[in-house]
ChimeraX commands (.cxc) that place a marker at each C-alpha (Angstrom):
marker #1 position -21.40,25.31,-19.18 radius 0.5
marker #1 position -20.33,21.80,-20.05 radius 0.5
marker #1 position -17.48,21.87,-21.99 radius 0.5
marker #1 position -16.33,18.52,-23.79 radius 0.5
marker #1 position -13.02,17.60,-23.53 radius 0.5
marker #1 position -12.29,14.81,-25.32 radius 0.5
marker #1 position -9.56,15.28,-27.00 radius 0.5
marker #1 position -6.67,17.79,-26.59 radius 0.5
marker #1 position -3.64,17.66,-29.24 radius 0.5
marker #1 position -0.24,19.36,-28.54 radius 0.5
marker #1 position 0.50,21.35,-31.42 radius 0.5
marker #1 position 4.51,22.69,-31.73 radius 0.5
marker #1 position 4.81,26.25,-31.15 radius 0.5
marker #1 position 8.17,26.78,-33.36 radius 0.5
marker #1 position 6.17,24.65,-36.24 radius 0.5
marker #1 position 4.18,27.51,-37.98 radius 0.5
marker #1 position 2.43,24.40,-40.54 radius 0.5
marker #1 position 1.29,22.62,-36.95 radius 0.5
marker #1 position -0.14,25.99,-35.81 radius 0.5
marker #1 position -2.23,26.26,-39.22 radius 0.5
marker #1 position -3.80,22.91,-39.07 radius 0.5
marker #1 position -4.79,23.34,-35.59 radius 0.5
marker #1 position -7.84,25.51,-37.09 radius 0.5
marker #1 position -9.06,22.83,-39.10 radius 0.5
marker #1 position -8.41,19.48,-37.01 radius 0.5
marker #1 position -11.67,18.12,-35.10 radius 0.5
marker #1 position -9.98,17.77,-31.63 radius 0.5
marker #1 position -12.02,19.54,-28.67 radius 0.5
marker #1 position -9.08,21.37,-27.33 radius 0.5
marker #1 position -5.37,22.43,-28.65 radius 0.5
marker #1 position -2.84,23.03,-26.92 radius 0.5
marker #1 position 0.07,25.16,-28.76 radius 0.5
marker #1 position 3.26,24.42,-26.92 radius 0.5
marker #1 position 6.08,26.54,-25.38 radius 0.5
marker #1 position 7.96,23.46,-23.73 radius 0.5
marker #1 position 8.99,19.75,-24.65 radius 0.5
marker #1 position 8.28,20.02,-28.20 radius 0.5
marker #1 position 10.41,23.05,-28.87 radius 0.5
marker #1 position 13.99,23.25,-28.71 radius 0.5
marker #1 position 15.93,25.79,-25.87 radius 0.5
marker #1 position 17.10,28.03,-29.43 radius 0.5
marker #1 position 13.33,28.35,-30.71 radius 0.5
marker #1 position 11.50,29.37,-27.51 radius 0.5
marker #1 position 11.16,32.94,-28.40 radius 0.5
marker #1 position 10.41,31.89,-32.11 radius 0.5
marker #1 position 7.81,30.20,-30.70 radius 0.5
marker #1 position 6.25,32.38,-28.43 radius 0.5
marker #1 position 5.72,34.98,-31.31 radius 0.5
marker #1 position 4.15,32.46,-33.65 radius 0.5
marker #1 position 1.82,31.02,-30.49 radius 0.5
marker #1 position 0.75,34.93,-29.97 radius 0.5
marker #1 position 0.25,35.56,-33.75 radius 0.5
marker #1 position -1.95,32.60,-33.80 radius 0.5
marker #1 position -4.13,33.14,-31.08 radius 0.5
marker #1 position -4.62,36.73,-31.91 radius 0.5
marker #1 position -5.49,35.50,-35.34 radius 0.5
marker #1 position -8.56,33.28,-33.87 radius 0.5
marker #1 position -9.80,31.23,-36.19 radius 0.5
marker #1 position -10.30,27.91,-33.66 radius 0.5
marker #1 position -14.11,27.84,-34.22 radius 0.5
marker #1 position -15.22,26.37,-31.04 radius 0.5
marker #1 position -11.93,24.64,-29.89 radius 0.5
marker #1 position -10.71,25.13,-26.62 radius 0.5
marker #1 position -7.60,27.25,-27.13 radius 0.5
marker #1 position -4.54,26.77,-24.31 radius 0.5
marker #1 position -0.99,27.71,-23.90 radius 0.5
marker #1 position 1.61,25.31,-22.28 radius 0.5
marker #1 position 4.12,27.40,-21.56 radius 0.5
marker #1 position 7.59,26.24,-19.75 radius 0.5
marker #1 position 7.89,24.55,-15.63 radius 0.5
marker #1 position 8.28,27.77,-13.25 radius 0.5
marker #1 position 12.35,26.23,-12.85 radius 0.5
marker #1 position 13.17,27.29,-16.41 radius 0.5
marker #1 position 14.28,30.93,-17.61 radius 0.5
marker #1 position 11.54,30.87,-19.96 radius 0.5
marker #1 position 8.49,30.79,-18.10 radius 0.5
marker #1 position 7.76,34.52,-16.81 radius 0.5
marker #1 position 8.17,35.57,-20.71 radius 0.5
marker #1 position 5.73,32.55,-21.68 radius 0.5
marker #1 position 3.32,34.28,-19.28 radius 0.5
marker #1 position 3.21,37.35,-20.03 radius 0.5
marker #1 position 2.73,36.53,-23.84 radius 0.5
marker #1 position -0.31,34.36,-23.12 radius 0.5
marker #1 position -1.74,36.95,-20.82 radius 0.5
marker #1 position -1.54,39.50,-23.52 radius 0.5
marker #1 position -2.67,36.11,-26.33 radius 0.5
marker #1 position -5.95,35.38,-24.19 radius 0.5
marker #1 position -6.64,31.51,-24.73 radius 0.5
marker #1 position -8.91,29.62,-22.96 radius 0.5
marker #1 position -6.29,28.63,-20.26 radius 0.5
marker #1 position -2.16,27.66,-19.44 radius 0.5
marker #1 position -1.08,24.73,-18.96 radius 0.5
marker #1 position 1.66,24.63,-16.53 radius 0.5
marker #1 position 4.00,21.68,-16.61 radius 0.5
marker #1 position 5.38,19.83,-13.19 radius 0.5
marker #1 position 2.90,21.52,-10.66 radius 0.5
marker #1 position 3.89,20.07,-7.37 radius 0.5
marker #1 position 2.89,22.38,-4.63 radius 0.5
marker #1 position 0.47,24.67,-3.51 radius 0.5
marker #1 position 3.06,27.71,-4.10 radius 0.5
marker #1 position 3.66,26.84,-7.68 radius 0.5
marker #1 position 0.26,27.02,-8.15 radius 0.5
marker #1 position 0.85,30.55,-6.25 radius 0.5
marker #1 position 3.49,32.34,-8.47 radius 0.5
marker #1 position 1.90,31.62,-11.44 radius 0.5
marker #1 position -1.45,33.14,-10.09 radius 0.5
marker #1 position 0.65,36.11,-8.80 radius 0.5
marker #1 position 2.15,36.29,-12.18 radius 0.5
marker #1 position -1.07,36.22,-13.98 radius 0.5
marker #1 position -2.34,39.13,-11.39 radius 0.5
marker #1 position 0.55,41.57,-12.04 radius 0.5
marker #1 position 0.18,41.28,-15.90 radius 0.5
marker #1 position -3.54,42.00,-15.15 radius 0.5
marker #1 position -4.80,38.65,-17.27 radius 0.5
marker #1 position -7.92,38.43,-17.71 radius 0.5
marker #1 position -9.88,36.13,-15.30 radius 0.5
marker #1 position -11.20,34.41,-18.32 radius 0.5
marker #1 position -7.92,32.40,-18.70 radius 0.5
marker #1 position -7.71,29.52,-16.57 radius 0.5
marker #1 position -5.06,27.72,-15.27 radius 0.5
marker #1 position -4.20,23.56,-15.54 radius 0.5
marker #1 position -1.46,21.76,-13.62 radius 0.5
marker #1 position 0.30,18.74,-15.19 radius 0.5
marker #1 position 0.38,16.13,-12.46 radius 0.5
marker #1 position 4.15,14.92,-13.19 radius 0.5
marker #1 position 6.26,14.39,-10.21 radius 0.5
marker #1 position 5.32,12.02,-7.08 radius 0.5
marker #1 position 5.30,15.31,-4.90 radius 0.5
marker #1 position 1.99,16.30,-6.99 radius 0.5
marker #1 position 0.86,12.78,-6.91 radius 0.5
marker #1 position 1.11,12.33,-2.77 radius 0.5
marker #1 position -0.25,16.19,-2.39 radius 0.5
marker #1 position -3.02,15.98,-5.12 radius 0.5
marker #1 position -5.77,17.09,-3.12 radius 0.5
marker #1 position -3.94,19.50,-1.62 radius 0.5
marker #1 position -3.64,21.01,-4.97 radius 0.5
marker #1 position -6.76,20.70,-6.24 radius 0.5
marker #1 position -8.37,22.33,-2.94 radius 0.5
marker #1 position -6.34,25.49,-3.99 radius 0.5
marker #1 position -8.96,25.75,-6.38 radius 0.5
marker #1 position -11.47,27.63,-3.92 radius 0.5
marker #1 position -9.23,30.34,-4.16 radius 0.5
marker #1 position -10.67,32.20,-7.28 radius 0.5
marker #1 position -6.58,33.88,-7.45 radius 0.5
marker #1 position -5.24,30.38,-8.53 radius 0.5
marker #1 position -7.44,30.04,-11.50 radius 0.5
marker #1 position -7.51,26.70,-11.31 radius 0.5
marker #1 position -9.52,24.36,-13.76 radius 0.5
marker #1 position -7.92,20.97,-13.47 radius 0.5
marker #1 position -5.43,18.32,-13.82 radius 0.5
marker #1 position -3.21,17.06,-16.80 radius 0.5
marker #1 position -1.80,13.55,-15.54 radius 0.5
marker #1 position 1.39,12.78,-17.09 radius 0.5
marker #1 position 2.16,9.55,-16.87 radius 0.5
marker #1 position 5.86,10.09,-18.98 radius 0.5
marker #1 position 7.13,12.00,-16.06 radius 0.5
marker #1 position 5.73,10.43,-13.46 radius 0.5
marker #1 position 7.14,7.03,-14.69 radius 0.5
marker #1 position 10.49,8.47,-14.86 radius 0.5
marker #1 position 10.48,9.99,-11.29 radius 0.5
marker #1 position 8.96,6.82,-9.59 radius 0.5
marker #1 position 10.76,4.11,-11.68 radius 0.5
marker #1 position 7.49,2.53,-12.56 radius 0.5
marker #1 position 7.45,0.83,-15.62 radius 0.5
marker #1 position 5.24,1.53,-18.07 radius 0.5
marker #1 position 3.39,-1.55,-19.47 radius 0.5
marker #1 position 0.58,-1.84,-21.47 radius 0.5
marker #1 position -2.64,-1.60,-19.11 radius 0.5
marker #1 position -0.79,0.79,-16.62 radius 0.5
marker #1 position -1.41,-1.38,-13.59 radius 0.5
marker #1 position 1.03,-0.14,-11.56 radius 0.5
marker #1 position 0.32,3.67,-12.18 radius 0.5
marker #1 position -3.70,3.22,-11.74 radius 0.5
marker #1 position -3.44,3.54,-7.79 radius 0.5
marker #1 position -1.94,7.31,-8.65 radius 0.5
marker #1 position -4.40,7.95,-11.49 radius 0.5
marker #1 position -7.59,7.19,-9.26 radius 0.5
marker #1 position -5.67,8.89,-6.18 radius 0.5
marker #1 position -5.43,12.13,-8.65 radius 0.5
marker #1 position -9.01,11.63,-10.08 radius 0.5
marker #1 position -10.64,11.75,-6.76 radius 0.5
marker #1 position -8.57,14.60,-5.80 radius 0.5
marker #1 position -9.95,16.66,-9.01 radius 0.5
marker #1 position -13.84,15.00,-8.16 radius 0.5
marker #1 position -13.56,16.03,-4.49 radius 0.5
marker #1 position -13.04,19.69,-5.68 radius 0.5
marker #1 position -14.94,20.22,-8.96 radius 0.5
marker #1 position -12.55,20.07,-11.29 radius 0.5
marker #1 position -11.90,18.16,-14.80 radius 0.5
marker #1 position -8.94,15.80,-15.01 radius 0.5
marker #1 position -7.43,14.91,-18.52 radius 0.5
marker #1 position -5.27,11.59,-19.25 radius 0.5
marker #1 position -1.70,12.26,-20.95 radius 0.5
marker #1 position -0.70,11.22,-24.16 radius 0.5
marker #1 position -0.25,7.62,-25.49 radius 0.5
marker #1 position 3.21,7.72,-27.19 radius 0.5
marker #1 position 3.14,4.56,-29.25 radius 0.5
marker #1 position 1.32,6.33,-32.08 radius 0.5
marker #1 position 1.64,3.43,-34.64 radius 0.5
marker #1 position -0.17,1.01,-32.64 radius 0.5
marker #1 position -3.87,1.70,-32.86 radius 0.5
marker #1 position -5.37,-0.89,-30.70 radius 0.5
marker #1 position -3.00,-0.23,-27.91 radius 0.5
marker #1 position -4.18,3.87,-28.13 radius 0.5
marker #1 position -7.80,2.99,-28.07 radius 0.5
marker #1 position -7.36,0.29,-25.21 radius 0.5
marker #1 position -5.85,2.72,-23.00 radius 0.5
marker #1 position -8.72,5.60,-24.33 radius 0.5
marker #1 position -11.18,2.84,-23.02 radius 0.5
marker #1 position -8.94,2.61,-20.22 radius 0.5
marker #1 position -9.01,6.30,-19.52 radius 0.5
marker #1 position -12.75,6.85,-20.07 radius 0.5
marker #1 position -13.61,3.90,-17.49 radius 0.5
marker #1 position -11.50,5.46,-15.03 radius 0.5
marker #1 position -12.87,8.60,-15.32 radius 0.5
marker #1 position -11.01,10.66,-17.28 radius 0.5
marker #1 position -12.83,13.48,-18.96 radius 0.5
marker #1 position -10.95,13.19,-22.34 radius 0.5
marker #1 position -7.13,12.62,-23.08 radius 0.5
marker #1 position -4.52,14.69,-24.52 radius 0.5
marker #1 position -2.49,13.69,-27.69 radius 0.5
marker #1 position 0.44,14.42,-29.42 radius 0.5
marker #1 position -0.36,13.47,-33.12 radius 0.5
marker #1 position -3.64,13.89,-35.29 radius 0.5
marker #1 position -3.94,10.35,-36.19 radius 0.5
marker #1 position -5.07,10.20,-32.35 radius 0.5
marker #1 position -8.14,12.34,-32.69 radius 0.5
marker #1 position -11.03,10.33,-34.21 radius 0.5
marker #1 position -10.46,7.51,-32.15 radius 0.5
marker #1 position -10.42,9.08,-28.92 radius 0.5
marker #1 position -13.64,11.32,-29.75 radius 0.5
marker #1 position -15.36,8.55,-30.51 radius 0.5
marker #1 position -14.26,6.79,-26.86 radius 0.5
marker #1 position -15.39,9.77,-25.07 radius 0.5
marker #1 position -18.18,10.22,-26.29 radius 0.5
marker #1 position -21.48,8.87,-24.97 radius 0.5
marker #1 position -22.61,5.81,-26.75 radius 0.5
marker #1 position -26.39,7.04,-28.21 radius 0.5
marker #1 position -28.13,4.16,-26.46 radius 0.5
marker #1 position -26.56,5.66,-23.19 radius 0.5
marker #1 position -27.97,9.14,-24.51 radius 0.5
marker #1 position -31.28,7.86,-25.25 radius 0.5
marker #1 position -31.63,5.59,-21.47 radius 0.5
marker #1 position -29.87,8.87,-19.69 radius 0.5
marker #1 position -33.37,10.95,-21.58 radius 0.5
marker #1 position -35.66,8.21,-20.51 radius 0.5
marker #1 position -34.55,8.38,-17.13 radius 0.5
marker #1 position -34.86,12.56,-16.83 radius 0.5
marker #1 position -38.24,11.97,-18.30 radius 0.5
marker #1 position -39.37,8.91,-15.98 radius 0.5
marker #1 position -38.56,11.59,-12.78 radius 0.5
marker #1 position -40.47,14.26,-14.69 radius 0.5
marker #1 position -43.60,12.80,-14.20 radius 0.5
marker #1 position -45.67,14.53,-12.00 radius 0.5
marker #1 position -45.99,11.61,-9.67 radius 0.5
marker #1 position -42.32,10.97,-9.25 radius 0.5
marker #1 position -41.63,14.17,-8.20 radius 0.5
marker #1 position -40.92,13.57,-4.60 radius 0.5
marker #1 position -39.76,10.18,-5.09 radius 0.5
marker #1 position -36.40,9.36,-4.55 radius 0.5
marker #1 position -36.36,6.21,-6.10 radius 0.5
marker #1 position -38.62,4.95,-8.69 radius 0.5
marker #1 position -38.92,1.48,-11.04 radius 0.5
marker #1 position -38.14,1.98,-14.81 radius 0.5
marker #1 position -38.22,-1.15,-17.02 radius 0.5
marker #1 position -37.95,-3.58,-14.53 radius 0.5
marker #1 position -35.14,-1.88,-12.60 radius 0.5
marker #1 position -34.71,0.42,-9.42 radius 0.5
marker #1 position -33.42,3.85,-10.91 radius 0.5
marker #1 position -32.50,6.45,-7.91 radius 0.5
marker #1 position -32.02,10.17,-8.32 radius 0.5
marker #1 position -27.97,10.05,-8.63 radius 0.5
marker #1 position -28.81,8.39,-11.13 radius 0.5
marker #1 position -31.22,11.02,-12.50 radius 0.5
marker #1 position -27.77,13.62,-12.08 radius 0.5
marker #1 position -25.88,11.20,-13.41 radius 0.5
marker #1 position -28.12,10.88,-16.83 radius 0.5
marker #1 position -28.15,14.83,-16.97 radius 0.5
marker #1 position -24.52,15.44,-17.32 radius 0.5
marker #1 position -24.56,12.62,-19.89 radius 0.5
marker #1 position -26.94,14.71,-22.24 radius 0.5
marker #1 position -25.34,17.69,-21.38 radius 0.5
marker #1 position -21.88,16.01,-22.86 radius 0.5
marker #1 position -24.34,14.90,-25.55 radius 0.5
marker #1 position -25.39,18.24,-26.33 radius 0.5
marker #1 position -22.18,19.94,-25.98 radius 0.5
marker #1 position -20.22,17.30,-28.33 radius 0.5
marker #1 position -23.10,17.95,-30.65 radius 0.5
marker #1 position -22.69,21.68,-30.60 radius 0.5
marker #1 position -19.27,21.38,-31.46 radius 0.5
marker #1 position -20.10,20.30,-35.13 radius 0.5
marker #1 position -17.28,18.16,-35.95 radius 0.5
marker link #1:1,2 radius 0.2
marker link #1:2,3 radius 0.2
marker link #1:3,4 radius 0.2
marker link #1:4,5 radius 0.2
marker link #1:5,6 radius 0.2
marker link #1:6,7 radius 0.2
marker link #1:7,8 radius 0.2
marker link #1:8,9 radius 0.2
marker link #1:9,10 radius 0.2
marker link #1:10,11 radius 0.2
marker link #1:11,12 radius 0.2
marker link #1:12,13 radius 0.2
marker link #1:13,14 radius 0.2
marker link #1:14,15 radius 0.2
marker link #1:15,16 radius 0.2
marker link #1:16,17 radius 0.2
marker link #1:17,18 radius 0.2
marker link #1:18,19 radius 0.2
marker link #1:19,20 radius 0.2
marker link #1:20,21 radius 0.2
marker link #1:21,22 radius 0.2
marker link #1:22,23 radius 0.2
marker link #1:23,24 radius 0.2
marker link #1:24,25 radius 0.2
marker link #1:25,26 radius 0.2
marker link #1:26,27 radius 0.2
marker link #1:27,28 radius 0.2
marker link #1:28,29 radius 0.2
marker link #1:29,30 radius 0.2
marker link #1:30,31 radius 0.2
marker link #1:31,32 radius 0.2
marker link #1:32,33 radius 0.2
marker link #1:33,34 radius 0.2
marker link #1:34,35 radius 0.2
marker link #1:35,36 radius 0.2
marker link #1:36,37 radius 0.2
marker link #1:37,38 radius 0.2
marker link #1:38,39 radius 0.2
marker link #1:39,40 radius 0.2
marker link #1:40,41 radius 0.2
marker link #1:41,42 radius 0.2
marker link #1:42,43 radius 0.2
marker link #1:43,44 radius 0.2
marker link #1:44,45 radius 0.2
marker link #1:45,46 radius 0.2
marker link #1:46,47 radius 0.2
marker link #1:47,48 radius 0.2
marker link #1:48,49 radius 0.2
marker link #1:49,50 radius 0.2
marker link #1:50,51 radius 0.2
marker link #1:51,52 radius 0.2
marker link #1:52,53 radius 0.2
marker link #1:53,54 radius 0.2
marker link #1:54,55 radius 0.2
marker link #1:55,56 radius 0.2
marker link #1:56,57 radius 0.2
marker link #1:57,58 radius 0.2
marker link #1:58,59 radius 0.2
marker link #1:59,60 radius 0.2
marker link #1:60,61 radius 0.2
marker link #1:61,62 radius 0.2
marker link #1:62,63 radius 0.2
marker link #1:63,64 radius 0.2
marker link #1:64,65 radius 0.2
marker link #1:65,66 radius 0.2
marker link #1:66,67 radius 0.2
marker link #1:67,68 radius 0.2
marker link #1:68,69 radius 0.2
marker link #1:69,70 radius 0.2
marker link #1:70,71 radius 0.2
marker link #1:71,72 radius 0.2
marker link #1:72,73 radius 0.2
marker link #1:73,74 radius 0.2
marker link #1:74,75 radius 0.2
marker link #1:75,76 radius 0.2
marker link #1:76,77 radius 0.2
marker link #1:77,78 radius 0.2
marker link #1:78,79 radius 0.2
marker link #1:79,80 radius 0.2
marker link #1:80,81 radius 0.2
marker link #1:81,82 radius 0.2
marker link #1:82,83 radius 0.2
marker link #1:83,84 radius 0.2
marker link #1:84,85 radius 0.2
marker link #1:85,86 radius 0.2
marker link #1:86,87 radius 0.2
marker link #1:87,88 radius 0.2
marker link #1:88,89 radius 0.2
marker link #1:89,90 radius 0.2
marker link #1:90,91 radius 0.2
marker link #1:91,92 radius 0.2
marker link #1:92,93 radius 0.2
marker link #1:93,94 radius 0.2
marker link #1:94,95 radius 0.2
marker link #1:95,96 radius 0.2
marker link #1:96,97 radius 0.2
marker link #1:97,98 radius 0.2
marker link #1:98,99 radius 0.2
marker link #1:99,100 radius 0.2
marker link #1:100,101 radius 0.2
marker link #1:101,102 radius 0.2
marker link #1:102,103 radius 0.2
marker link #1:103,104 radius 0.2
marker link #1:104,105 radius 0.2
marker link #1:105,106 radius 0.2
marker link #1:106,107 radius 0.2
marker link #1:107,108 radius 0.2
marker link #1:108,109 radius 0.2
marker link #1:109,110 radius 0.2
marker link #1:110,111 radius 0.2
marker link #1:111,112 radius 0.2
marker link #1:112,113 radius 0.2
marker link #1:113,114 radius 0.2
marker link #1:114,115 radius 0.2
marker link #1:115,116 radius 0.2
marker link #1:116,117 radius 0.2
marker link #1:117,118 radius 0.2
marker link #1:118,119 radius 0.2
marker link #1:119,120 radius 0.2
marker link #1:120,121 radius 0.2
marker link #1:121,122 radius 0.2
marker link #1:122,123 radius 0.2
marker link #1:123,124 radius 0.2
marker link #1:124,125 radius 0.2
marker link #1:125,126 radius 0.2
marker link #1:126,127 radius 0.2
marker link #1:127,128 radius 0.2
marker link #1:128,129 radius 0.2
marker link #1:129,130 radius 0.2
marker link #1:130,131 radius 0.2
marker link #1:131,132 radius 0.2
marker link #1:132,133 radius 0.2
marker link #1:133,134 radius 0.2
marker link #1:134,135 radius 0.2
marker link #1:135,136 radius 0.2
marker link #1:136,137 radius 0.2
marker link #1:137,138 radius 0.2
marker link #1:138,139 radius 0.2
marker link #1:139,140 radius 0.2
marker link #1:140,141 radius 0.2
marker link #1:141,142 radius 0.2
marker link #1:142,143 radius 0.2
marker link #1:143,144 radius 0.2
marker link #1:144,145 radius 0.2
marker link #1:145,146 radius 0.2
marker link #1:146,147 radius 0.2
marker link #1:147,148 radius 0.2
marker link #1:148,149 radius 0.2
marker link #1:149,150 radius 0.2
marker link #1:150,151 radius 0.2
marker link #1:151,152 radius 0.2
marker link #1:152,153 radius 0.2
marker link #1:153,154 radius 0.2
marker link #1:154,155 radius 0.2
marker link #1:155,156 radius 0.2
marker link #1:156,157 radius 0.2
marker link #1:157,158 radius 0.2
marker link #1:158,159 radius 0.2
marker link #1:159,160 radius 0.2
marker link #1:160,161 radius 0.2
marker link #1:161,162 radius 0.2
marker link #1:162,163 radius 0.2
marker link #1:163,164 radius 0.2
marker link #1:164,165 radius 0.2
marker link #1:165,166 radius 0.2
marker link #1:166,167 radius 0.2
marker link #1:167,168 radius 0.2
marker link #1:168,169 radius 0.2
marker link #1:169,170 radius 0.2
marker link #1:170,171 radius 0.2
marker link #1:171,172 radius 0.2
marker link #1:172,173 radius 0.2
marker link #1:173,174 radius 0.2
marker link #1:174,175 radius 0.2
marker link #1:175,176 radius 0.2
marker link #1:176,177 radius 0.2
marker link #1:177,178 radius 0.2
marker link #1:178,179 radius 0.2
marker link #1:179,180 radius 0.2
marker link #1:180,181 radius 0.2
marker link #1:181,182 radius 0.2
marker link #1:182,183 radius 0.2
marker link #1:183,184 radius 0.2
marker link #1:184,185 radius 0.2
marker link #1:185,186 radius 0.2
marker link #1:186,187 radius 0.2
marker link #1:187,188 radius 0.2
marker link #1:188,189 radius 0.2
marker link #1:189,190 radius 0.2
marker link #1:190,191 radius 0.2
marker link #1:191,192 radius 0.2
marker link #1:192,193 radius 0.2
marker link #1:193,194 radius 0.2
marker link #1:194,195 radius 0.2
marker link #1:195,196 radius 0.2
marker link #1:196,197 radius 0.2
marker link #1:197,198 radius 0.2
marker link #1:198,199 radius 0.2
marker link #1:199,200 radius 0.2
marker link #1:200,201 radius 0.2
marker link #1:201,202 radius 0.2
marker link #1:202,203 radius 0.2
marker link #1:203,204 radius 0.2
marker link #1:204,205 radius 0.2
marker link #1:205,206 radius 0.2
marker link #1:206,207 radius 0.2
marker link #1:207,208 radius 0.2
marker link #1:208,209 radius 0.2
marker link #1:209,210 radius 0.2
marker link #1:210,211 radius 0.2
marker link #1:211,212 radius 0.2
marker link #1:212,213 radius 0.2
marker link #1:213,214 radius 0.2
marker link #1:214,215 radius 0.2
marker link #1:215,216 radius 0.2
marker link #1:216,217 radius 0.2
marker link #1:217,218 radius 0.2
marker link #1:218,219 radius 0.2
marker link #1:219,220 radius 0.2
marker link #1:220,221 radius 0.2
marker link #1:221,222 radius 0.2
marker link #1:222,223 radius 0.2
marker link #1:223,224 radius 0.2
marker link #1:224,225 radius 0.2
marker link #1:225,226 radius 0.2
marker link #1:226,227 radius 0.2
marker link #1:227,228 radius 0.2
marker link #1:228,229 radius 0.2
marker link #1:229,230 radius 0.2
marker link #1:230,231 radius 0.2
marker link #1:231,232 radius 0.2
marker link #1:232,233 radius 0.2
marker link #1:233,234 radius 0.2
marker link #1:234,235 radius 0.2
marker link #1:235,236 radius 0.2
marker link #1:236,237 radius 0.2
marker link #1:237,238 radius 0.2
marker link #1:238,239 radius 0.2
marker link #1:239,240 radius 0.2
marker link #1:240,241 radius 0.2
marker link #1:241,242 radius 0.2
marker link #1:242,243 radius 0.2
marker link #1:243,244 radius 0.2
marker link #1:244,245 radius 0.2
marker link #1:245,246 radius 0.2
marker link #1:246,247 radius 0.2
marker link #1:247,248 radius 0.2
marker link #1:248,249 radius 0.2
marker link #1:249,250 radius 0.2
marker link #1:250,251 radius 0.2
marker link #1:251,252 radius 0.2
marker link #1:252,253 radius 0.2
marker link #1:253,254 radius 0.2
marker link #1:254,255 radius 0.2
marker link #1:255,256 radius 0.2
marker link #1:256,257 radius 0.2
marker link #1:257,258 radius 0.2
marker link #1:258,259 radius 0.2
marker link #1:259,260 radius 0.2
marker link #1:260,261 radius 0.2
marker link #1:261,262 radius 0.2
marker link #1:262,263 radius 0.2
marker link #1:263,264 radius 0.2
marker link #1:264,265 radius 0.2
marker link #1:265,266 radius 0.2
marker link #1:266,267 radius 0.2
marker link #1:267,268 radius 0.2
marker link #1:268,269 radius 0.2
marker link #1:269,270 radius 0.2
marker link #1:270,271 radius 0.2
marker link #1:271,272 radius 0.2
marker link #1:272,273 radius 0.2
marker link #1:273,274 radius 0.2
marker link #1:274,275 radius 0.2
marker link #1:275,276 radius 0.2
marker link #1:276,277 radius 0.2
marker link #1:277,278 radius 0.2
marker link #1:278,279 radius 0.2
marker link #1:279,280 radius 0.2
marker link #1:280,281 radius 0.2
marker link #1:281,282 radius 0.2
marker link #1:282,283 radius 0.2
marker link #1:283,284 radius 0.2
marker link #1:284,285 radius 0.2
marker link #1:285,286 radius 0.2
marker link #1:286,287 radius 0.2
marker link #1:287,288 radius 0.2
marker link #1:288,289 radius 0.2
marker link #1:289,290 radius 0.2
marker link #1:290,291 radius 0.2
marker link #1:291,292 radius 0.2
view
């Protein structure tokens, strides 16, 4: 199933208000938080209000996840165990950097007996993750691990490497392609991390664009204002739609059925790009379905 994930907002665990207006906000995903948003003295706070709201449903046809606290805190075996009892969609695990982080939260997951349904994403913060990325996303053939994707988090990173961040993220796009191949190579979806400037409009939706044409499948936010904007970069402009429909008809024809390649208003059009036009109407469709 395609799944669009445009746009993911961070919504405060300890902030009971936050938690009700996740239900009713048109992001794609939320993600109620255990870790940077909530202070040391409100973790537990917040892990009962995160477990009373999931078990409460009422998401519609958001994706639901947990982040819950890096495996170097006292916090996050609780965390776990609440969200394996909770049941979202997936955890989010901040600072991922090896192959065995990857393994004690699976291991974790397994002794609580979680359901398989909840999958597991690694936030791509520290240059060990960066250098080792496709290492970590090959763990993913391992069914244990869970693993659905990335979360690149460009905050962290930037404070670990010393790169500066500047508008158009030159210096960081080497890692963010490195990590995007890494997630391609293996099947998985990557997300972009949040824009923190969140008065400046045109700077968010320039690095959205930026995001999208890199390949991101969506971005994750940390205020509402975000949300519209970014939907509306990630999603499939309708004249892309409509060409991606005339191209899965063109190949439909009966007599370019064994043709690999085939000449569609006045232009070569191969069969990648036949796959390619498919998972653009299946975003289509999906984004659609959502009913925003």
């Amino acid at each position: 199933m395609t799944r669009p994930r445009r746009s993911l907002l961070f919504m405060p665990g300890s902030n009971t208000r936050a938690l009700e207006k996740a239900r009713t906000l048109p992001a794609d995903g939320i993600i109620l938080d255990l870790e940077d948003s909530v202070a040391p003295d409100a973790k537990a706070v917040a892990r009962e209000q995160i477990a009373k709201a999931v078990a409460a449903k009422g998401f519609g046809k958001r994706e639901v996840l947990i982040r819950i606290n890096a495996l170097d805190t006292p916090w996050w075996v609780d965390d776990i165990g609440m969200a394996g009892k909770a049941q979202p969609d997936g955890i989010l695990v901040p600072k991922i950097s090896t192959v065995d982080d990857l393994n004690a939260v699976a291991d974790r997951l397994s002794d609580i007996n979680a359901p398989a349904s909840i999958r597991v994403w690694a936030m791509i913060e520290t240059a060990r993750a960066v250098l080792d990325a496709d290492k970590l996303a090959a763990a993913s053939k391992d069914s244990e691990t869970r693993l659905a994707g990335f979360v690149f988090g460009p905050n962290d990173i930037a404070r670990e490497t010393r790169i500066r961040m500047k508008p158009g993220r030159a210096a960081m796009i080497p890692m963010i392609t490195h990590c995007i191949l890494a997630t391609r190579a293996h099947g998985l979806e990557i997300l972009d991390g949040p824009y923190s400037d969140i008065s400046n409009v045109d700077g968010f939706a320039e690095e959205c664009a930026q995001g999208r044409d890199l390949g991101f499948d969506g971005k994750t936010l940390i205020h509402p204002s975000h949300i519209d904007a970014c939907n509306a970069i990630f999603t499939p402009p309708e004249a892309e739609v409509t060409e991606a429909r005339k191209i899965i008809a063109a190949f439909e024809q009966p007599e370019n059925a064994s043709r690999g390649a085939i000449q569609l208003d006045g232009r070569m059009v191969e069969r990648l790009h036949a796959e390619m036009a498919r998972r653009t109407i299946a975003i289509a469709d999906a984004i659609a379905a959502m009913g925003h």
